[in-house]
C-alpha positions in Angstrom: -15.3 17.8 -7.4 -14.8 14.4 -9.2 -13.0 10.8 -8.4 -13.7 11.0 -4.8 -12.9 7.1 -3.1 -15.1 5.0 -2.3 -13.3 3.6 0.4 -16.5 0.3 1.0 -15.2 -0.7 -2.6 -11.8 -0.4 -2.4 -11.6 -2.2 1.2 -14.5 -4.9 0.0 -13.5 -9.0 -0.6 -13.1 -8.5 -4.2 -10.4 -6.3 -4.1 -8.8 -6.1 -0.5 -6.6 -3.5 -1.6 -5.2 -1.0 1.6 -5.3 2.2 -0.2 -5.7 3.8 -3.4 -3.9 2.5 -6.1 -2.8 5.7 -7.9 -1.9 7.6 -4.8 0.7 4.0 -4.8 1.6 4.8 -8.2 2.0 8.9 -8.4 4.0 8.8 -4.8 7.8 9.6 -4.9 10.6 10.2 -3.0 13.2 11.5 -5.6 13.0 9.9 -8.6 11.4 6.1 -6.9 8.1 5.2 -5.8 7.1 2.1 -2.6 6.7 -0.1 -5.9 10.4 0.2 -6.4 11.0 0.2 -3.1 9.1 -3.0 -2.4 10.6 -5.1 -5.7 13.8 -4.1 -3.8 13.2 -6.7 -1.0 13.1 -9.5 -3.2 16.8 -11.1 -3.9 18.0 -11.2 -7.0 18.4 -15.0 -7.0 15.1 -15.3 -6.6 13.4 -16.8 -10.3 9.8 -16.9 -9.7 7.7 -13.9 -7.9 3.6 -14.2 -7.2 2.3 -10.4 -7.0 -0.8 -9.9 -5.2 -0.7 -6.1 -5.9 -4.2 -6.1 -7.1 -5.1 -3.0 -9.6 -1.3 -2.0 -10.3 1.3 -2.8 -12.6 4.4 -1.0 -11.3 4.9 -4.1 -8.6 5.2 -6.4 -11.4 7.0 -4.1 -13.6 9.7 -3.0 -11.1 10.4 -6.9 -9.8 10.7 -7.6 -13.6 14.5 -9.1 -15.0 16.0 -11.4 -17.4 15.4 -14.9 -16.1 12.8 -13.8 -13.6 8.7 -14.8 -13.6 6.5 -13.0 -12.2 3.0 -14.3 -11.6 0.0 -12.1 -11.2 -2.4 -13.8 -8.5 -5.4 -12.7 -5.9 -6.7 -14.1 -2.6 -9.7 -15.9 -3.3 -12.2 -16.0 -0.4 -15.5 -17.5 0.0 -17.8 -17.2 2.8 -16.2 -20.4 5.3 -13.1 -21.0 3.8 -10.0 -20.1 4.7 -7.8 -17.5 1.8 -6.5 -19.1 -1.4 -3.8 -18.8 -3.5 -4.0 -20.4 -7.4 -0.4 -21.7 -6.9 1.1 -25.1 -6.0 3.2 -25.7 -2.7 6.2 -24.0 -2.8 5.7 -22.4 -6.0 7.8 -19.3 -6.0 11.0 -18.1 -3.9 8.9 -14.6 -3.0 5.2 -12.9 -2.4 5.2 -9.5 -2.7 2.0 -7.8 -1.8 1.7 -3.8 -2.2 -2.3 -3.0 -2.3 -3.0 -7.1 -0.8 -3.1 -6.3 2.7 -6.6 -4.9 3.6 -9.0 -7.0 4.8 -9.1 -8.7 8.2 -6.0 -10.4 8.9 -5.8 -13.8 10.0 -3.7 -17.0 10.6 -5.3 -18.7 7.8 -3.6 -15.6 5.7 -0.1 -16.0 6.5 -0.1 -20.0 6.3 -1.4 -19.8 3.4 1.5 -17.2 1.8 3.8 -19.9 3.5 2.1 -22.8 1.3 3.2 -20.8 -1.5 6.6 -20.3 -0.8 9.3 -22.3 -1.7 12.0 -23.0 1.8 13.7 -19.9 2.4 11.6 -17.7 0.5 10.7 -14.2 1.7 7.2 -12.6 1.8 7.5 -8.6 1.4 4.1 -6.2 1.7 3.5 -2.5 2.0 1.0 -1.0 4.3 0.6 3.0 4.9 1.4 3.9 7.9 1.7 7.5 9.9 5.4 8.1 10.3 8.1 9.4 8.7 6.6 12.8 8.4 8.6 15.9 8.0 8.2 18.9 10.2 6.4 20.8 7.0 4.3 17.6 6.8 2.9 18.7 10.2 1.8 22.0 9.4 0.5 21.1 5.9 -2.0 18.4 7.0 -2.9 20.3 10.5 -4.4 23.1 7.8 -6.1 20.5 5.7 -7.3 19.1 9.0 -8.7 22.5 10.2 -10.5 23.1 6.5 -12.1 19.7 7.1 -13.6 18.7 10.1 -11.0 15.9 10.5 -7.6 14.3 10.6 -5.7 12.9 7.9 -6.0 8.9 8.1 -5.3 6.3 5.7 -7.8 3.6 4.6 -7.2 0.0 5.5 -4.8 -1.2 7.4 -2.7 1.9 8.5 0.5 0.4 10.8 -1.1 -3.0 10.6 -1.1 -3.2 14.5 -0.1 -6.5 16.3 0.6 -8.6 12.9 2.9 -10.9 14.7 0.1 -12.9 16.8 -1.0 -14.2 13.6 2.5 -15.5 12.6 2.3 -18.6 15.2 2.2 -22.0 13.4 2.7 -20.2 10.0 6.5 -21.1 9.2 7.3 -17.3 8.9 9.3 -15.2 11.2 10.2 -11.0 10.9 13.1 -9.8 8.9 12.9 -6.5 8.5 10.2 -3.9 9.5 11.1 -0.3 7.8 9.5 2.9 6.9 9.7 5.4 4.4 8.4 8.7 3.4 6.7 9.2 0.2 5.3 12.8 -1.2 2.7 13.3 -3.7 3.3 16.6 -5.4 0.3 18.7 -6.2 0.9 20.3 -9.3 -2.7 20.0 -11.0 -6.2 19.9 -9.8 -6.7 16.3 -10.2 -3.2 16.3 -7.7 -5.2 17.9 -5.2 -8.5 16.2 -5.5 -6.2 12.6 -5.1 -4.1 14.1 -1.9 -7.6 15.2 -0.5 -9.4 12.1 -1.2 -7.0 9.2 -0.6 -6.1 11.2 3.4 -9.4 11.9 4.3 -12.6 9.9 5.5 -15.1 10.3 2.0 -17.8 12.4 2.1 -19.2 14.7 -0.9 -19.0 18.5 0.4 -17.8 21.8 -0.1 -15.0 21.3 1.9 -13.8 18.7 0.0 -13.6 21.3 -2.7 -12.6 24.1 -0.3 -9.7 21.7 0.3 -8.9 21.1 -2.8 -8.5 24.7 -3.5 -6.1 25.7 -0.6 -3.9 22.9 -1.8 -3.8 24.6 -5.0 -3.2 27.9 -4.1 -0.1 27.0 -1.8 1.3 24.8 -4.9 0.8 28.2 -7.2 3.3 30.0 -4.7 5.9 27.0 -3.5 6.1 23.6 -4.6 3.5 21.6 -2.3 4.4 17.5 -1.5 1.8 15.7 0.5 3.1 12.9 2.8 2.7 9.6 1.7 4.2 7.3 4.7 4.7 3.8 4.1 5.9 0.7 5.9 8.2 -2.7 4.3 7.5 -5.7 6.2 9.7 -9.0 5.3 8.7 -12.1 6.5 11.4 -15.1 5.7 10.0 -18.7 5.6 
């Protein structure tokens, strides 16, 4: 079985991403993906957009219209300093973060979005999370539970538990908090490999592979979607 994640280098400083980026990118629900979904929480007024999607496009290329910037940017980090952003005080109207959100939160984090962000700008981000499901969802990752040893669980982040303590002093405060369900559809073997190794711990074995196959065979007899759950935060300065 190849392209199983490395889940040390996708969580490390360099990239702080909270999940795999082409599970992000192949995940629909109807014809739209969370990239779509999270350019959608940015106003239309808005003219200049910082993207801290690291390792994706489809943020940048969704929030794109006439009139509109959108600047690609990172965290910086260094061992005893707080986060950085390469952008000037109130910079851009929005931050939009869909793979930014996985390493250890802080204060220092969210004052530092708010730096960024011109008065009255909003700061939107994606994190997976474990709900919605649909009942089939239930059934289809209780058997790929069984066939592996273990449950289903996202890397990084998943529900971003308790955010809000970190808020205090920052300048932002809560909008909106939503969820949606996403489905990857497993049509191919690489479909399957991606389902099984994005929702499960890592670990080379043959019931990775074993997995991989059951997946397969239930996609030759019915179309198969594998649940892709995500949460929208908004956070207005």
């Amino acid at each position: 079985m190849t392209g199983v994640v490395d889940w040390h280098h996708y969580l490390s400083p360099e990239h702080g991403q909270s999940w795999p980026v082409p599970l992000l990118e192949r995940a629909r629900s109807g014809a739209h993906g969370p990239a779509r979904w999270l350019a959608r929480a940015v106003p239309a007024r808005v003219a200049r957009v910082a993207d801290i999607s690291i390792g994706t496009n489809a943020v940048a290329e969704a929030l794109a219209r006439p009139g509109r910037e959108v600047v690609r940017t990172a965290t910086r980090t260094a061992v005893g300093e707080p986060p950085r952003l390469d952008l000037d005080d109130g910079a851009v109207g929005a931050v939009v973060s869909a793979t930014g959100i996985g390493g250890p939160l802080s204060g220092e984090f969210f004052r530092e979005v708010a730096r960024v962000l011109a008065p009255g700008g909003a700061f939107a981000f994606l994190v997976p999370t474990v709900r919605p499901i649909r009942f089939q969802d239930v059934a289809l990752l209780g058997q790929l539970g069984l066939q592996l040893g273990t449950l289903p669980v996202f890397p990084g982040m998943s529900e971003l538990a308790g955010y809000q303590a970190y808020l205090e002093g920052s300048g932002l405060r809560p909008m909106e908090d939503a969820r949606e369900r996403y489905g990857l559809e497993v049509v191919t073997p690489a479909d399957a490999e991606l389902a099984v190794d994005s929702l499960f711990l890592p670990a080379t074995s043959e019931r990775r592979t074993a997995a991989v196959q059951q997946l397969l065979s239930q996609a030759a007899r019915s179309p198969v979607s594998v649940p892709v759950p995500v949460r929208r935060v908004v956070l207005l300065k």
